[in-house]
N, C-alpha and C positions, 0 to 999 in steps of 0.2 A: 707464497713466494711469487712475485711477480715474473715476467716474462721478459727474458734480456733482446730489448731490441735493435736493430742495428744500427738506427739512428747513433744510438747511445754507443756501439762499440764502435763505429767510424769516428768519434769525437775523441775518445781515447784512446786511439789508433794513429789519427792521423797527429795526436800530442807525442807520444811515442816514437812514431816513424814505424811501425811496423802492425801486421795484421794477424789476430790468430790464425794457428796453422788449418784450423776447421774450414777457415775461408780460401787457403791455399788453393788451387786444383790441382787436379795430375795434368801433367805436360801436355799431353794429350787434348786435355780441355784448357791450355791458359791463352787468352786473347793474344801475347805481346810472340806465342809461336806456332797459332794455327791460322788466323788474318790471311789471308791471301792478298799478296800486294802487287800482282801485276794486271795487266788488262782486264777488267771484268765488263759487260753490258750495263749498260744502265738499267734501275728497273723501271719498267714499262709507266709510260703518265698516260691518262685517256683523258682525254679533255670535255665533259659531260655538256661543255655548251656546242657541241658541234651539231650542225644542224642537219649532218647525215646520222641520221640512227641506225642505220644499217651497220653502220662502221664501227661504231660507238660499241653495238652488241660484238661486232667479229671481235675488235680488239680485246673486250673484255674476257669474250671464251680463249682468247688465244694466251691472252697473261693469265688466264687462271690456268690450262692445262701446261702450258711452257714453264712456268713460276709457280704459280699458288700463290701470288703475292702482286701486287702491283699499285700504284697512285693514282687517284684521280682530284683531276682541278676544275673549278668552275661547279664547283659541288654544290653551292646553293648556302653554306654556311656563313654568314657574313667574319668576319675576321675579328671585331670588335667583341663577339660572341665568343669566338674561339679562346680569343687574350683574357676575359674574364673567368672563363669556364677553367682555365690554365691558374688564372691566379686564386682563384680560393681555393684553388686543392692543393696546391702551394702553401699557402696560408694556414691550412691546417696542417701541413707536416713541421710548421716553424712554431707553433706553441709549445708550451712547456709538455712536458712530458704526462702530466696527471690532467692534464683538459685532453690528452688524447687518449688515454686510458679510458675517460669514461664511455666509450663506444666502443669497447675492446670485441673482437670476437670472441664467443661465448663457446664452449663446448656443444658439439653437434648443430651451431650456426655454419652458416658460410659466409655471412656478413657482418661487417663491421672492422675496425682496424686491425691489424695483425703482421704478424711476422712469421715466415714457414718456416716450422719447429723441428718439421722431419728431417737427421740426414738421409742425403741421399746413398745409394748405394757402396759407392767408396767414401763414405764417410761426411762428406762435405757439406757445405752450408751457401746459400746463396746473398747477397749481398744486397739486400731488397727489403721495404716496408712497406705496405701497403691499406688500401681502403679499398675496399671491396660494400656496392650493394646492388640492388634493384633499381634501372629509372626508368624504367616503363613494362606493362601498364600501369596506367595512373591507380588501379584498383588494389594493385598487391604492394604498392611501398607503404613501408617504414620507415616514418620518418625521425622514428625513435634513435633510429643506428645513425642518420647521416650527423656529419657535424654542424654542433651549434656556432660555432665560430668558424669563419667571419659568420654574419647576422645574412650576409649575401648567396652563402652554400646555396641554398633550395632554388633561389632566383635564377641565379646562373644557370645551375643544374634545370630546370625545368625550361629557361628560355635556350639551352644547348639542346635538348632532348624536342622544343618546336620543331626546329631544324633537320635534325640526327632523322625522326621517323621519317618523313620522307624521303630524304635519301636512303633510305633503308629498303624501304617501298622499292627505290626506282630501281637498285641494284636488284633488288628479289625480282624484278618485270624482265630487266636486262639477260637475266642468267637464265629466266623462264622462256623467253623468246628463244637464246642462245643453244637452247637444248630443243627446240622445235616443239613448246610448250604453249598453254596458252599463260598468259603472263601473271596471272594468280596463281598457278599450281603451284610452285617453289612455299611461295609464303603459307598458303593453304596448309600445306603438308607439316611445316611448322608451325603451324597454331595460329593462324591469320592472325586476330587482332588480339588475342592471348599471348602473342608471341611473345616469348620475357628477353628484356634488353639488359645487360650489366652492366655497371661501368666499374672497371677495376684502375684504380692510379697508382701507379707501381715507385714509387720514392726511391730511388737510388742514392746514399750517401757519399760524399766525395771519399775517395778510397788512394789512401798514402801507394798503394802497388796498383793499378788498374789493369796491368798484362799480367796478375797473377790472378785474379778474381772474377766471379760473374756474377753480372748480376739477378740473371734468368739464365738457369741448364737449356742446355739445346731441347726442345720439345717442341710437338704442332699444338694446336690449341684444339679443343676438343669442341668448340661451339659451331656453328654454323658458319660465321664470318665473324673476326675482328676490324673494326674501325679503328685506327693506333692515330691518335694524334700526336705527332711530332713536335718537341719544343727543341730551343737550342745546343743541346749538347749532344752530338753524335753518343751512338752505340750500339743504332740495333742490326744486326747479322743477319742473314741468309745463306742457306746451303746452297751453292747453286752448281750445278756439275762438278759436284766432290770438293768447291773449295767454299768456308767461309769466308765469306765477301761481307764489306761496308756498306749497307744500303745509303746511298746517295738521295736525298728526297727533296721536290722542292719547295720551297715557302712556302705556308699556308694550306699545300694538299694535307688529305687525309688519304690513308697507309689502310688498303684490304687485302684482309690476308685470310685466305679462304681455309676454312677448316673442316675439320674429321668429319662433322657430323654430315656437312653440306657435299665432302669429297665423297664422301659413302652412299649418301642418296644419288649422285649423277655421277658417279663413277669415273670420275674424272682420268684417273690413273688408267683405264680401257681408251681413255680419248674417245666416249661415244659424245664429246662436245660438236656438234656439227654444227653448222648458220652458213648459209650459204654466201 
C-alpha cells in the first residue's frame, strides 16, 4: 500500500473546500489565532560585504544570542544561481506522482522523498512533502536518490552547493572569531572538510484553511546551522519574546538559523558569546 502524500490530499482538499481533521491543529497551535499582529523588530540583516569585519562578527554574535536567527546579504551567491536552484526543486514536486515515488524514502534511510508519517503527540499531522539528501561532501552522495527529472537537478544542485561552501566557511570563521576562537575551531569540531551538508526542500501544498494548519510544528533544528532560502510566499515564524511573529526577509538574502547542535557547543543560552 502506497503512502498518502499531501500533495495528493491538498488537491482533494482544496476540490472539496475542506481539510482532514488530522490536519486541523489545537487552538493553541492554529496560525489564523497565535500570529502576533502588532509591533514586532525586524530580524536582524548583516550585510557580509561590509568592509568592517569587526562589526560584521559583533552583529553576528548578537543576532545569534538575541535571536538564534537572522539574514545575511551580500552573501556571495549570485541570484541567477539561486532562481535555478529554486526552480528544479520545484520541478520535481510538479511531476506526476509515480516519477516521484521512484526516489521514495526507504525504510531506515533518511534520504530521498517523503512525507512525515508520525502523528504528533495530539494526534496531528503536518502539512508538508519533502526531498531530503546529501550535497556535500562530494565523496558520500548518492546520486541514486536525487531526482532524474528535470535533466538540470545535479547541475544546479552542485553549481548552488559551489557557492553555499564557502559561505559556510565564512560563517563557521565569523562565529569562531566571535567566541574569541581561532577561526577553524567551530568547523574543526564539526568535522572540517567531512563536514555533512543536507539540503532538505520542504513542499508546502496550497491548503483551502491556512489558519487552521501547519506546515512545520514549532521545533529548533537539531543541526549546527540552517541556511533557509526564502521564495515568494510568506510563512515562516519565529518565537520571539513569547509571541509568534512573521519573519519579514529581504529579497535575495539567505535565512541562518543557528541550531541545537552549534547552540550546545558555545552555549549560547549562558551568553558566553563575547567580541569585543
Amino acid at each position: 500500500m502506497g503512502v498518502e502524500r499531501v500533495q495528493t490530499i491538498a488537491s482533494l482538499s482544496n476540490n472539496l473546500g475542506t481539510i482532514p481533521p488530522e490536519f486541523i491543529r489545537s487552538e493553541h497551535e492554529q496560525p489564523g489565532k497565535t500570529t502576533f499582529h502588532g509591533p514586532v523588530p525586524e530580524l536582524p540583516v548583516i550585510d557580509l560585504a561590509n568592509p568592517d569585519q569587526d562589526q560584521i562578527i559583533r552583529e553576528i554574535v548578537e543576532a545569534s544570542s538575541e535571536w538564534g536567527i537572522f539574514q545575511v546579504i551580500s552573501h556571495g551567491i549570485p541570484e541567477e544561481v539561486v532562481k535555478e536552484f529554486q526552480r528544479v526543486g520545484k520541478h520535481f514536486f510538479e511531476l506526476p506522482q509515480e516519477e516521484k515515488e521512484k526516489i521514495a524514502k526507504q525504510p531506515g534511510m533518511k534520504e530521498g522523498y517523503g512525507t512525515k508519517l508520525q502523528r504528533e503527540p495530539e494526534g496531528k499531522k503536518t502539512w508538508v512533502d519533502f526531498l531530503y539528501h546529501n550535497v556535500w561532501p562530494p565523496h558520500i552522495l548518492n546520486y541514486n536518490i536525487w531526482p532524474q527529472s528535470p535533466p538540470e537537478y545535479r547541475k544546479a544542485n552542485d553549481e548552488y552547493c559551489k557557492y553555499l561552501v564557502p559561505l559556510v566557511d565564512l560563517l563557521f570563521e565569523y562565529l569562531s572569531t566571535g567566541l574569541g576562537l581561532e577561526k577553524n575551531v567551530l568547523k574543526e569540531a564539526l568535522g572540517g572538510e567531512n563536514m555533512r551538508m543536507l539540503l532538505k526542500i520542504n513542499y508546502y501544498p496550497p491548503c483551502p484553511f491556512p489558519d487552521l494548519a501547519l506546515g512545520v510544528a514549532p521545533h529548533t533544528d537539531m543541526c549546527t546551522f540552517t541556511l533557509l532560502v526564502p521564495n515568494d510566499v510568506p510563512g515562516l515564524q519565529i518565537l520571539k519574546d513569547d509571541h509568534w511573529v512573521d519573519a519579514k526577509y529581504i529579497p535575495n538574502s539567505i535565512i541562518v538559523h543557528i541550531g541545537d547542535q552549534l547552540e550546545v557547543i558555545v552555549n549560547f543560552q549562558q551568553k558566553h558569546l563575547t567580541y569585543p
